[in-house]
C-alpha positions, 0 to 999 in steps of 0.5 A: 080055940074060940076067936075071942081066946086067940084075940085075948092071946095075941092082945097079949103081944100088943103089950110090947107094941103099945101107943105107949111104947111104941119106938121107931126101932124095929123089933130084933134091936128090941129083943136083943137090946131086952136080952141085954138088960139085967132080966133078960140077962138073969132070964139068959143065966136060967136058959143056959142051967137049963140047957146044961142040964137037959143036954145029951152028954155023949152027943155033946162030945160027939159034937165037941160042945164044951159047957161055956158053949152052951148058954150063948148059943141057946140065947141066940136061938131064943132071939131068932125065934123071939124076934120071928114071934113078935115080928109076925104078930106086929105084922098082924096088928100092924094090918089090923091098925092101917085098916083101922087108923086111930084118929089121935095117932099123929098128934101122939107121935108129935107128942114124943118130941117133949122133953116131959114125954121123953124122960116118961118113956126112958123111964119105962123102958125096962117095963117093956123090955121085961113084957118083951121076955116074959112074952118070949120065954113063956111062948117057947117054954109053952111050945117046947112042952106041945112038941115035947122038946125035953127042955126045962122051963125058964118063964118064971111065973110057970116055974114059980122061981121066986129069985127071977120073979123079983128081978122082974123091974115091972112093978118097981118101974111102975111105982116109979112112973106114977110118982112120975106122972102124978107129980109132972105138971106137964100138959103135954105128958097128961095129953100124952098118957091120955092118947095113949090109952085111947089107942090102946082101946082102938087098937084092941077094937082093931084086932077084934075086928079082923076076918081071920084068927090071928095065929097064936104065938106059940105057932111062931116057934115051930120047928125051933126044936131043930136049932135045939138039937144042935145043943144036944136037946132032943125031942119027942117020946 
């Protein structure tokens, strides 16, 4: 795969770990708390139908997995590897910007200590635990297909599920944010959206800065079809 592709992709995670977003917890508290929410909970519902229907029926019994089993196990799976694949690829970035420091980063970073900047970012929150999700889901459906693990897709936007698309809270939540923004007469919340776009550009020019492909997020799942079998989900031809 071209360098420009694998920078586009793993510009892709950066989305969880903008100027914007940008929180001081580290990244499992970020997925578990996404999991947590009411998408990642429907997303946690279509996982365990999934698991359900794709489960070995005689190596359940063999293993004595009962069905309400299932689903909590193969969550806690998906937040293990989740959590390897976003850690993995920050550490990427997070390379890339010490080598590259954004000029604004301090001031952004004092601008959180506004109030106006603080309700923006609670505000936004369900945007980035959705980005985080969707990041997930769709790199570990992606890496089940290569390793032909036999497992149904959950990411909404592969499987078209129409009903888990609409409790995506992105689109609602931005509405949201830009009545917020267009009406705040807050210096320090227009200074701050201000930064944060400039560190998203500098942040990209980083990244396409380094010597080295970054790995593609699908990679950080590998070998995550072993925990599957352990819920009865084989794997290969």
């Amino acid at each position: 795969m071209p360098f420009s592709r694998r920078t586009f992709v793993i510009a892709l995670l950066l989305g969880a770990a903008s100027p914007t977003w940008a929180q001081s917890q580290d990244k499992a508290t970020q997925v578990r708390e996404a999991f947590a929410s009411p998408y990642g909970k429907a997303l946690t519902a279509e996982l365990g139908k999934s698991l359900r229907a794709s489960a070995d029926p005689a190596c359940l019994t063999d293993k004595g997995l009962a069905a309400d089993q299932i689903e909590p196990r193969g969550r806690d799976i998906v937040i293990t590897w989740g959590t390897r694949m976003l850690e993995g690829a920050s550490a990427f970035i997070d390379r890339q910007n010490s080598d590259n420091p954004f000029a604004g980063a301090a001031e952004l970073e004092s601008l959180k200590s506004n109030p106006d900047v603080k309700r923006y970012l609670a505000m936004e929150e369900p945007i980035r635990q959705a980005k985080i999700l969707d990041l997930i889901f769709e790199h570990f459906d992606r890496h089940n297909v290569i390793a032909r693990v036999k497992l149904g897709a959950v990411y909404p936007l592969e499987t078209g599920n129409e009903a888990l698309l609409r409790l995506n809270p992105t689109d609602a939540t931005e509405e949201r944010l830009e009545t917020f923004a267009g009406k705040s007469r807050s210096k320090a919340l227009k200074r701050f959206l201000q930064l944060s776009d400039q560190g998203a550009i500098a942040q990209s020019a980083a990244i396409k800065k380094a010597s080295s492909p970054p790995p593609l997020p699908h990679t950080f799942f590998k070998d995550v079809e072993s925990d599957l079998a352990e819920l009865c989900i084989r794997s290969g031809k």
